[in-house]
C-alpha positions, 0 to 999 in steps of 0.5 A: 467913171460913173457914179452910184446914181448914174449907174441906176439911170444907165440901168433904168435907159439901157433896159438892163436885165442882169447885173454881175458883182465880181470879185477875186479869192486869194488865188485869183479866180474871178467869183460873181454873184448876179443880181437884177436891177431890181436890186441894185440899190440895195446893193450900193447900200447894204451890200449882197451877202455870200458865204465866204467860208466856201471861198478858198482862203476866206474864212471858215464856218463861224462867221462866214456871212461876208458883203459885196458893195459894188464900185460904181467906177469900175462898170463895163458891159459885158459885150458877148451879151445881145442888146436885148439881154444886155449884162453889165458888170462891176467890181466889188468892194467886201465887207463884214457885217458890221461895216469893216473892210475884209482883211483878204479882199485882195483889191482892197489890198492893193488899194493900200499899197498905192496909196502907201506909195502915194503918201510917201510922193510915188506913183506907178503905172502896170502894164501887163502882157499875157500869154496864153495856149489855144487848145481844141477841145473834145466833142463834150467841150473839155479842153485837151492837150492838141493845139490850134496850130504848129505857128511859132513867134509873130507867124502870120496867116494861114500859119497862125490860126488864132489871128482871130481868136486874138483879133475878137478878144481885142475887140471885144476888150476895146467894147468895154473900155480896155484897150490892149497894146498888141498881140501875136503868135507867140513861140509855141505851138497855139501860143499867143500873147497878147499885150496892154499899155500901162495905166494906173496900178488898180485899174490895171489889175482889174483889166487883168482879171476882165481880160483872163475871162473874156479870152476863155470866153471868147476861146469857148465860142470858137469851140477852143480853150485859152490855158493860161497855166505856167506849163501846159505842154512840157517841151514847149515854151511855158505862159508869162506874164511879163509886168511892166512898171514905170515909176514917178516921183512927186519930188522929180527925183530919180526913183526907178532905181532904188525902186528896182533895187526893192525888188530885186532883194525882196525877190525870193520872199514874193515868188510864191504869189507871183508863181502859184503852182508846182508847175510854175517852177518848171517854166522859170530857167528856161525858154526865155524865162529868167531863174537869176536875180538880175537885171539888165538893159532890154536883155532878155535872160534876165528876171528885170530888164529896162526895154529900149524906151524914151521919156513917158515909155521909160519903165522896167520889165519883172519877167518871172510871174506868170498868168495864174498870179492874183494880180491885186497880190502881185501888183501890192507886194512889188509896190511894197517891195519897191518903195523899201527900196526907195525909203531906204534908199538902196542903191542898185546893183550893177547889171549883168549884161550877158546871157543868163541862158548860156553863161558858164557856171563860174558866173551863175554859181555866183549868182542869186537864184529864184526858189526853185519849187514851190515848197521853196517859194513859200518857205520863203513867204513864211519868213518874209518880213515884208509881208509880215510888215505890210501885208500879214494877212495873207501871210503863209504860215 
């Protein structure tokens, strides 16, 4: 982790040309603003200035002028630069004029839910694994709608023609520090996924978000495009983005369990940040995404699933979200979700161990279901008590 003055000496030693200040709207997308080195000082201690009101969910015209301060901790280099041109990058922390936080700063966000959980003796690791479409795109480089191959799940070479699509985006992640799991062909045509070991819960969100811009970069110099939408082909197999979460207790009491309990009553309220687009409500319910609030042992058909894993490894599975998530949000509201459960001690419900793909209707009419629209998602949101508890700023109403 580097400091503010061991980031002016890198600057200064590694010839430096071009700074990166990123950040993410209420939706997610990355945003930056790009500085020389000349003045980052004056970023770490002024901040940079930007009109908020032209950020979707910010704030309007009145008062608009909002500050970037950069974390020192959180420098990588972007890697797809020459050593000539070299180009480093850091998240940022957003304030107003007068030195306050900004309520919306979805990574200021989540840094109060983890310390939330921390003052009440929890600690959790994310991890996350993407998926993702390669598209070819047209002779004006738009994406279209034909992909890189006809692969399906873990196919191999000649087959899978986006081994090195995947292999480059690996690496260049190790480059900056990240190091994923695994990836693989996933099953739809040009589908891929690519995987990363848990870690703590900031860090993880951040990683998300670096990771989502160095596949569409990387995509691009291949003259392809990386989809990361819910359902970017209707017969096909929709996008994921499965979260893993392990659980510790201080106290070495067992926690997981009620923890996973919060998350399963508080479901319905969070859907509308964990799938964020109309077409998200087309992929839960069907190739392997789940549509019931459940869970169960390593069963796939489930929202939560505990994958066969030992001590260290042990950890729960929530595979409804998908990629276009805000991932701050998303990683916030489940630790807020989860610790209800452990402050009022829920006790679990039992598992359902059978698939959900295929029960007969005497089973699923029984069971209680994800909103099944978007609409109905953030109908949910707008009533939700938890986040009217821990996170009213971005309360839908």
């Amino acid at each position: 982790m580097y400091r503010r003055e061991e980031v002016l000496s890198y600057c200064q030693e590694e010839d430096v040309s071009f700074i990166r200040l990123v950040f993410c709207d209420l939706a997610g997308r990355q945003k930056n603003i790009s500085i020389l080195p000349s003045e980052l000082e004056r970023a770490f201690e002024y901040g940079i200035s930007f009109d908020a009101s032209a950020i979707d969910g910010f704030t309007d015209e009145v008062k608009s002028d909002l500050f970037l301060i950069p974390d020192p901790s959180t420098l990588s280099v972007v890697p797809w630069r020459s050593v000539q041109d070299r180009v480093i990058m850091m998240f940022c922390n957003i304030y107003h004029p007068d030195g306050t936080p900004f309520c919306r700063d979805s990574r200021m966000l989540l840094k109060k839910a983890v310390e939330f959980a921390k003052e009440r003796g929890v600690s959790c690791s994310f991890g996350s694994e993407f998926e993702f479409y390669l598209f070819e795109t047209d002779e004006n480089g738009y994406p279209t709608r034909t992909p890189l191959d006809r692969a399906g799940y873990m196919d191999s070479t000649p087959e899978d023609r986006g081994e090195n699509v995947r292999r480059n985006i690996c690496l260049t992640l190790s480059e900056m520090g990240i190091q994923p799991e695994s990836s693989h062909h996933e099953e739809g045509p040009g589908q891929n996924e690519i995987d990363f070991r848990y870690g703590d819960t900031l860090t993880a969100a951040d990683n998300a978000v670096i990771f989502k811009s160095v596949a569409q970069n990387i995509a691009m110099q291949d003259g392809l495009y990386a989809d990361f939408s819910p359902k970017p082909l209707a017969r096909e197999s929709g996008n994921g983005l499965h979260i893993n979460v392990s659980v510790k207790s201080s106290q070495e009491k067992n926690v997981q369990d009620p923890f996973i309990e919060g998350v399963l009553r508080s479901m319905r309220e969070i859907t509308a940040y964990l799938n964020t687009m109309p077409q998200s409500y087309l992929r839960l319910g069907e190739k392997k995404a789940p549509r019931y609030i459940t869970w169960s042992s390593e069963n796939r058909s489930q929202l939560i699933r505990i994958p066969a894993a030992k001590g260290e490894y042990r950890r729960f599975e929530l595979r409804s979200p998908d990629p276009m998530t805000n991932p701050y949000l998303a990683y916030a509201l489940i630790l807020y979700a989860g610790m209800e459960g452990v402050q009022n001690n829920y006790r679990l419900r039992k598992p359902l161990d059978e698939n959900l793909f295929k029960a007969a209707p005497a089973v699923t009419s029984q069971l209680d279901v994800l909103p099944a629209t978007l609409e109905e998602a953030r109908l949910c949101a707008a009533q939700s008590e938890l986040i009217k508890r821990y996170m009213p700023e971005i309360l839908i109403g």
